[in-house]
TIVEXLO-372426 format. One record per residue (C-alpha): residue in one letter; x, y, z negated. Coordinates in steps of 0.05 Angstrom, whole numbers, padded with zeros to 5 digits, always signed. Example, Ala and Ser with C-alpha at 12.3 -4.5 7.8 and 13.67 -1.06 7.14 Angstrom:
# TIVEXLO-372426
A+00246-00090-00156;S+00273-00021-00143;
//
This chain:
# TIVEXLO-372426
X+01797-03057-00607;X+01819-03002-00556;X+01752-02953-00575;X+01772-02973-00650;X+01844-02955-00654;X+01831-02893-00617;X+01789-02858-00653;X+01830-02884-00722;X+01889-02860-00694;X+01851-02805-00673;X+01836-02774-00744;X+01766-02808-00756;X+01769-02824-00830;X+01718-02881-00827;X+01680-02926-00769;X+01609-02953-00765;X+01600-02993-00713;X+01534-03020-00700;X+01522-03080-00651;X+01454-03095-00618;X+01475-03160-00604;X+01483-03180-00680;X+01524-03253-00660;X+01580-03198-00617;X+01652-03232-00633;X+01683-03161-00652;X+01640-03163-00716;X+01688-03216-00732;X+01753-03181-00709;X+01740-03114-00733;X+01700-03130-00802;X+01754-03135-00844;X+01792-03065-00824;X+01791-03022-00890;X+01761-02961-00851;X+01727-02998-00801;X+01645-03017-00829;X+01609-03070-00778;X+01530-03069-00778;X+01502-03128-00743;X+01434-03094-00713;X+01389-03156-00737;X+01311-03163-00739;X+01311-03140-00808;X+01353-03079-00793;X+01310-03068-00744;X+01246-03078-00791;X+01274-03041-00847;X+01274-02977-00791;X+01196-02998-00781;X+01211-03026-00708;X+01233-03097-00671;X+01289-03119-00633;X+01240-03105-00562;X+01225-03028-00586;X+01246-02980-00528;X+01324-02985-00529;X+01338-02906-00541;X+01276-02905-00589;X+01317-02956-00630;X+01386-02928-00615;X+01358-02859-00646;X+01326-02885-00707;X+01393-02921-00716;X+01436-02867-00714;X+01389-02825-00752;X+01400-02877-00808;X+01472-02871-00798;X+01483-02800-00804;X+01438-02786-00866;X+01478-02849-00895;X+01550-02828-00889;X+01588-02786-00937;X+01648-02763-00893;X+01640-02689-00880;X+01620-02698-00797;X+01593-02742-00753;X+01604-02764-00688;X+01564-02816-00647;X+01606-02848-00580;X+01591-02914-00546;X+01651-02965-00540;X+01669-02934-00468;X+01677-02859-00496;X+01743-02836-00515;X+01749-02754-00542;X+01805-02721-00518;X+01832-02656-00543;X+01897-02630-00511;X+01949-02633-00568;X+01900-02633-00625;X+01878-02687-00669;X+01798-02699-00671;X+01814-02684-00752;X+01848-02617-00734;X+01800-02595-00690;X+01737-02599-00734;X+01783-02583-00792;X+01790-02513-00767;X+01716-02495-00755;X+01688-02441-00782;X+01629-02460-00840;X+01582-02423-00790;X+01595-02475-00743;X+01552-02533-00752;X+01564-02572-00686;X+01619-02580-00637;X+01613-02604-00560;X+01651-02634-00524;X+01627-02654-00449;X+01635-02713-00400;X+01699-02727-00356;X+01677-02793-00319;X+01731-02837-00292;X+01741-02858-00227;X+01791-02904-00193;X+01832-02879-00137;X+01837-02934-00078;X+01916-02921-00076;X+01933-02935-00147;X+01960-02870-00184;X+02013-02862-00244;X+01952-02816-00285;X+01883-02820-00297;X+01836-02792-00248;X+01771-02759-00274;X+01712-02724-00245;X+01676-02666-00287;X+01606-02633-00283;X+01599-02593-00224;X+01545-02556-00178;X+01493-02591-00131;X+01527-02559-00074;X+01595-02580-00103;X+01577-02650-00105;X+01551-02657-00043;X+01612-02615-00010;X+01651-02682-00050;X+01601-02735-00041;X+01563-02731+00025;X+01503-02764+00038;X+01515-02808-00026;X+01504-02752-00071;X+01433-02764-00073;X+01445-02820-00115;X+01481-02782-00167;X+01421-02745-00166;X+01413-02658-00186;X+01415-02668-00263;X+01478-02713-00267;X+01518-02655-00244;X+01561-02698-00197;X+01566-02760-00249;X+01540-02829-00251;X+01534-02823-00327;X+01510-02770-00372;X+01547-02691-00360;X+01523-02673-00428;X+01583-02699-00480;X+01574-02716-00540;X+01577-02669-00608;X+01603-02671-00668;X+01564-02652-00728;X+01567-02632-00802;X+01538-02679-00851;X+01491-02659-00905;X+01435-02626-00858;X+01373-02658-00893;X+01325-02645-00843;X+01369-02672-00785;X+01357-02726-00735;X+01405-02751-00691;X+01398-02765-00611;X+01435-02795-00568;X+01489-02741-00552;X+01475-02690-00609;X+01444-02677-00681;X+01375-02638-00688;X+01327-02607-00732;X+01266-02651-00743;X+01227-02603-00711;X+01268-02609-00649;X+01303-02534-00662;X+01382-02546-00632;X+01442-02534-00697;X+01501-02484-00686;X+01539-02504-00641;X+01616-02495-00610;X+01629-02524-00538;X+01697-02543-00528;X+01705-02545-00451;X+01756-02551-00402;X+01791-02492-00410;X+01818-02511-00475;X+01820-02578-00452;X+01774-02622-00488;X+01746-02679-00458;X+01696-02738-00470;X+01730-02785-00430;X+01669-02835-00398;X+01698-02901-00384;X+01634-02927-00347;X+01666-02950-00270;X+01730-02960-00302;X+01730-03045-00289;X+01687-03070-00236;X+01668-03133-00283;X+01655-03086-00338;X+01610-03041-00307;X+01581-03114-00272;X+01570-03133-00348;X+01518-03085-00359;X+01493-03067-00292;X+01416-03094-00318;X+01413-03063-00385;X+01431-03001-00359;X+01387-03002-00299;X+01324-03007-00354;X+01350-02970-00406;X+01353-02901-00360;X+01432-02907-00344;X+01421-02892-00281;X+01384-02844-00233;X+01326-02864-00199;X+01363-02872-00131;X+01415-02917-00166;X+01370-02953-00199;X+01333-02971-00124;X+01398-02986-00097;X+01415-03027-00154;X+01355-03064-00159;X+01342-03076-00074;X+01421-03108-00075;X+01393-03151-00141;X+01329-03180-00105;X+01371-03195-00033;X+01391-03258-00048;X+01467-03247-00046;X+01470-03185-00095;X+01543-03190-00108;X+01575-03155-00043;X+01516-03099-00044;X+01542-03091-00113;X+01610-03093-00095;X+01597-03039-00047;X+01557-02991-00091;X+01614-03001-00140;X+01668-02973-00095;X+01619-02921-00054;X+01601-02890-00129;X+01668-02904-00164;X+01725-02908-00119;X+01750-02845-00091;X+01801-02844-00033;X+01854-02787-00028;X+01810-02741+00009;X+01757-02752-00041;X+01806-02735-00087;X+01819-02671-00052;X+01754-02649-00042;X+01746-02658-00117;X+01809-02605-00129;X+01776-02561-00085;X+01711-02559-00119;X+01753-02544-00185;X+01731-02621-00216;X+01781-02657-00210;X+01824-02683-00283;X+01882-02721-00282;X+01917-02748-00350;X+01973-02787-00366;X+01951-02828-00420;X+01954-02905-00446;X+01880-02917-00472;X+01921-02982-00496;X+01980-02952-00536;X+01936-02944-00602;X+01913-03011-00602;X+01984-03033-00596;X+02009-02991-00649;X+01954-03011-00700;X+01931-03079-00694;X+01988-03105-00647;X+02026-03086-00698;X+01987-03111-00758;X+01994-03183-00734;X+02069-03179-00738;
//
C-alpha cells in the first residue's frame, strides 16, 4: 500500500503489479483500485510466456516485463520493485517525463540505498554510488563485501529508467528498456545534481530484509562475498545472530560512518514520510 500510493500520488496514471507468488494477500487489497491492475504470476502466465514457475528468476522477470511494456497503452513505462520509491526534488514523476524532449526516449534515474543510523535521526539517511577507493575510505575491511561493481551499495547502483511506449522492437530488463538486438535507447540521466533519486528500501527493516534474505541470495541480490557470508551464518546452526550481525555491519551506519560518507560526497539525507501517501489515499478512502 505504501509503494502503491506513492507512485499514484506520484503522477503514475495506471499500476500493474505483478506477483510471483500468485496466492500474495495484496492481490486482494489492491485489485479493486480503479488505476491499480493486479496480475497473479500463475503457471499459465507463466506458460503462456513459453516458461514454468522454476525458469531462472530474472529470465522470467524479463519475459514478464517484456509482456508488460509492449501491453500498456500509457505513453511511458517504468518498472520498480515494491522497495523502490522515485524521488524528484519538487517535481512530480508526471512533470518530469512530461517535459522531455521527443528525442528523448529514456530517462534514468540511479540508486540512493537506505541505511539506518544507530542514533535514530529526524531525516532519512541514504548512501549513493561512489568510487572503490571511496568505499573503502567509508567501509573498511567490509567493503569487500559490497564488492567493485556495487559502487559502495548492497543493491544495484544502476537505477531504474523510464521509457517511452510504442518502441516495437523493445525488450525490457530489469532496470532499463532495449532494442532486441541489445543496442541501448536515448537516454536522459537525472542524477544528483538535480536531485533525483531511486530511493532503495532494501536494509530498511531488519525482518524485511530477513524476509527475503534466501531468494535474494539465489537470485544474484547479492555479491559473491555476501552471498558466502550469508550462506556460512545459514549452515552454522544458529544463523540468526550471524545474520543479525551482517545486518547491522552492512546496514547500520554509526555517526562517524555517517561522516565519512559526507566526506566522500555520498551521503543523502531527506525529510520525507514514505507513509503520508498511503494515509492520504487509502487511509482516507476507508473513512
Amino acid at each position: 500500500m505504501r509503494f502503491a500510493a506513492w507512485y499514484l500520488s506520484g503522477g503514475a496514471s495506471s499500476l500493474l503489479l505483478m506477483f510471483d507468488n500468485p496466492q500474495d494477500p495484496a492481490i486482494g487489497v489492491l485489485g479493486d483500485h480503479p488505476r491499480i491492475e493486479c496480475v497473479p504470476c500463475t503457471p499459465e502466465f507463466w506458460a503462456m510466456l513459453g516458461m514454468t514457475p522454476d525458469t531462472n528468476f530474472p529470465k522470467r522477470q524479463n519475459a514478464a516485463l517484456t509482456w508488460a511494456y509492449h501491453r500498456t497503452d500509457e505513453p511511458w513505462f517504468l518498472n520498480v520493485d515494491a522497495d523502490e520509491f522515485l524521488y524528484i526534488e519538487g517535481r512530480s514523476i508526471a512533470t518530469l517525463l512530461a517535459a522531455q524532449p521527443r528525442a528523448i526516449e529514456a530517462v534514468r534515474v540511479l540508486t540512493a540505498e537506505v541505511v539506518r543510523p544507530v542514533a535514530p535521526m529526524e531525516q532519512l539517511q541514504f548512501r549513493l554510488p561512489m568510487p572503490r577507493d571511496a568505499a573503502r575510505r567509508v567501509y573498511g575491511e567490509s567493503a569487500a563485501l559490497f564488492g567493485p561493481r556495487r559502487r559502495g551499495l548492497i543493491g544495484h547502483p544502476q537505477g531504474k529508467s523510464a521509457t517511452r511506449t510504442g518502441l516495437s522492437d523493445a525488450r525490457a530488463r530489469q532496470h532499463w528498456v532495449e532494442r532486441s538486438d541489445g543496442t541501448p535507447v536515448a537516454e536522459r540521466l537525472v542524477g544528483a545534481a538535480q536531485r533525483g533519486f531511486l530511493l532503495h528500501m532494501i536494509g530498511y527493516d531488519f525482518e524485511a530484509w530477513r524476509r527475503k534474505l534466501e531468494w535474494r541470495s539465489v537470485s544474484r541480490g547479492f555479491t559473491t562475498p555476501m552471498t558466502r557470508r550469508i550462506e556460512a551464518a545459514m549452515s552454522s546452526g544458529a544463523p540468526e545472530a550471524p545474520l543479525r550481525a551482517l545486518y547491522d555491519a552492512m546496514h547500520k551506519l554509526d555517526e562517524a560512518a555517517l561522516a565519512r560518507l559526507d566526506e566522500v560526497g555520498a551521503r543523502l539525507e531527506l525529510a520525507l514520510d514514505l507513509d503520508a501517501p498511503r494515509r492520504a489515499l487509502f487511509d482516507s478512502a476507508k473513512g
